[in-house]
N, C-alpha and C positions, 0 to 999 in steps of 0.2 A: 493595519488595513492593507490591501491589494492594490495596487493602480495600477491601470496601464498607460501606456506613452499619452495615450490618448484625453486619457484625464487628467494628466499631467501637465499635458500641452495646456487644455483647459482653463487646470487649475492656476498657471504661471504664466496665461495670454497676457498679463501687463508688464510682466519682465519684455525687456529690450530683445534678448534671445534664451529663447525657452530652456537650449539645449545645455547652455550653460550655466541654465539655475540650476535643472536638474544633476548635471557636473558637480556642481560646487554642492547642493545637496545631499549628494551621494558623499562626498568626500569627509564631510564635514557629518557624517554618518546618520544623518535624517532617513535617508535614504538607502534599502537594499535593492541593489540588483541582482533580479531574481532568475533571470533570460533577458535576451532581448525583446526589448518595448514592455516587461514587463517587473515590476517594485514593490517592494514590502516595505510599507514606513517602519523605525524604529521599535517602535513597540512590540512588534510583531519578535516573539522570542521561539516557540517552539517551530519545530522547523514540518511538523504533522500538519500545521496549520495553511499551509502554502502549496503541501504537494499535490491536491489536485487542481489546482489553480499554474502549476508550471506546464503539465502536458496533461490535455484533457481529450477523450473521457475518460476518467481513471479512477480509483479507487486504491485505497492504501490495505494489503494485503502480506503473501508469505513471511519471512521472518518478522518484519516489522509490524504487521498485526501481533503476531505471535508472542512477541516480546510485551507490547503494546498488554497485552489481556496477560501476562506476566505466563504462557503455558510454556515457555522455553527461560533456562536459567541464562542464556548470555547476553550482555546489552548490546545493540543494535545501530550502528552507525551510519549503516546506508538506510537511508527511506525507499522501499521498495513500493511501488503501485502497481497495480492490473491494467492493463489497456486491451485494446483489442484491434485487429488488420491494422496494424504497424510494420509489420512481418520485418522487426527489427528491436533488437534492447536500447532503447535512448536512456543513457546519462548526460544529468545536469551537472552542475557544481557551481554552488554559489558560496556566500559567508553564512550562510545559515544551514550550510550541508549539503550531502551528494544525495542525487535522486535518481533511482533505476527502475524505469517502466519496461515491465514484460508483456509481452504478448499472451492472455487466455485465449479458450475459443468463443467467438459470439453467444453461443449456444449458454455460454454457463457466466456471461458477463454480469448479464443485468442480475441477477441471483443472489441471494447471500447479502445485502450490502445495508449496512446502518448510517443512519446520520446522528453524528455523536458534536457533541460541542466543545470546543477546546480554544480556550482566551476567546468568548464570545463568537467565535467562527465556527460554521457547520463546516464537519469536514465529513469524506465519503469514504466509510471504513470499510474493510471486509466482517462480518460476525466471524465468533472464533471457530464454527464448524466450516465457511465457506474460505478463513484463511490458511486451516489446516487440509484443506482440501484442492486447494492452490498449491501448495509447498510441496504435498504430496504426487500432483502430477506434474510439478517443473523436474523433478529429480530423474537419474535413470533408473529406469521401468525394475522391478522389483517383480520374480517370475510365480512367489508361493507365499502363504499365509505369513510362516514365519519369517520370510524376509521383509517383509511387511512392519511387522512386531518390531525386528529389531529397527526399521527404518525409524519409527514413531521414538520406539523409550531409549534406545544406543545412541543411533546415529544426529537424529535428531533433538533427541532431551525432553519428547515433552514431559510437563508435569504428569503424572498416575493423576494427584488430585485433580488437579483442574482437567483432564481428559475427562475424570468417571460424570464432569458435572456437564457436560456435552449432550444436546439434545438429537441424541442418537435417529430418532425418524427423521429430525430436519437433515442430517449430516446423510441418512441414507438417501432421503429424495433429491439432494441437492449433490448428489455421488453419480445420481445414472446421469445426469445430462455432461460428464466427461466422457470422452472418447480415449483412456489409457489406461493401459496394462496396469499398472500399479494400481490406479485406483479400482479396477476391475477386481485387484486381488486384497484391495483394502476392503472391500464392499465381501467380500468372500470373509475375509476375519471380522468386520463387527456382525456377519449372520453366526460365525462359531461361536463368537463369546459373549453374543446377548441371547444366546440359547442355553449359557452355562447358570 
């Protein structure tokens, strides 16, 4: 479970001083701290389970979606989220892992996003055409079809398989509302090669 300070406070108003059960809590590993004023009890193991819960509004997307829906072969150590008018990258770091919110644009926030369950917690994922669509306009701009190509199966790794199973109209309507080169010229390669 999630607490903040405040349910903590709450939860341990008959301790003598709050601050110090939460202390010894923590120490004695009941307790993670997750940010300031902000706790994962024990149980709490994956670490997908907590990242929109550390800086919100966010959603867990680029490589770690990726990895996540297995379309990329390497594992994934930062948990990466979408946020939106931050107009800055925030890392966390706690015992449970580092966490990097990027900036999207509003326009393409709300879009694309599941709520999947994971150790009884809803968490707010990207679907796998809205996180490869993310990945694809954090990177630098990519100017023609084939640089495109190679960004996807070289540069990036996705699976062939798990791309061909991609639901190509969601990925193209959820393509126009970015504002970037790349994706302009990714939107350009799935018209060549769902015309083949």
């Amino acid at each position: 479970m999630v607490k903040t300070i405040e349910m903590l406070q709450f939860e341990y108003s008959g301790f003598g001083n709050v601050y110090n059960k939460i202390a010894r809590e923590e120490r004695d590993g009941n307790l993670i701290k997750l940010k300031r004023g902000l706790y994962a009890t024990k149980d709490v193991k994956n670490p997908l389970v907590v990242a929109n819960y550390i800086f919100a509004p966010s959603y867990i997307s680029f490589e770690t979606a990726l990895a996540y829906y297995n379309m990329i072969p390497e594992r994934v150590y930062l948990i990466k989220s979408a946020t939106y008018k931050k107009n800055k990258t925030k890392i966390y770091e706690n015992k449970l892992g580092r966490f990097m919110y990027e900036d999207v644009s509003k326009q393409v926030f709300a879009y694309g996003v599941d709520n999947i369950e994971i150790e009884g917690f809803r968490v707010q994922i990207a679907s796998r055409e809205k996180a490869l669509l993310d990945m694809i306009a954090s990177v630098p701009p990519r100017s023609n079809i084939k640089e495109v190509e190679e960004l996807l199966f070289d540069d990036l790794r996705i699976s062939e398989d798990v791309y061909s199973q991609l639901d190509m109209n969601k990925m193209y309507e959820l393509a126009k509302l970015y504002k970037s080169t790349t994706i302009k010229n990714y939107m350009a390669y799935m018209r060549v090669n769902n015309d083949k």
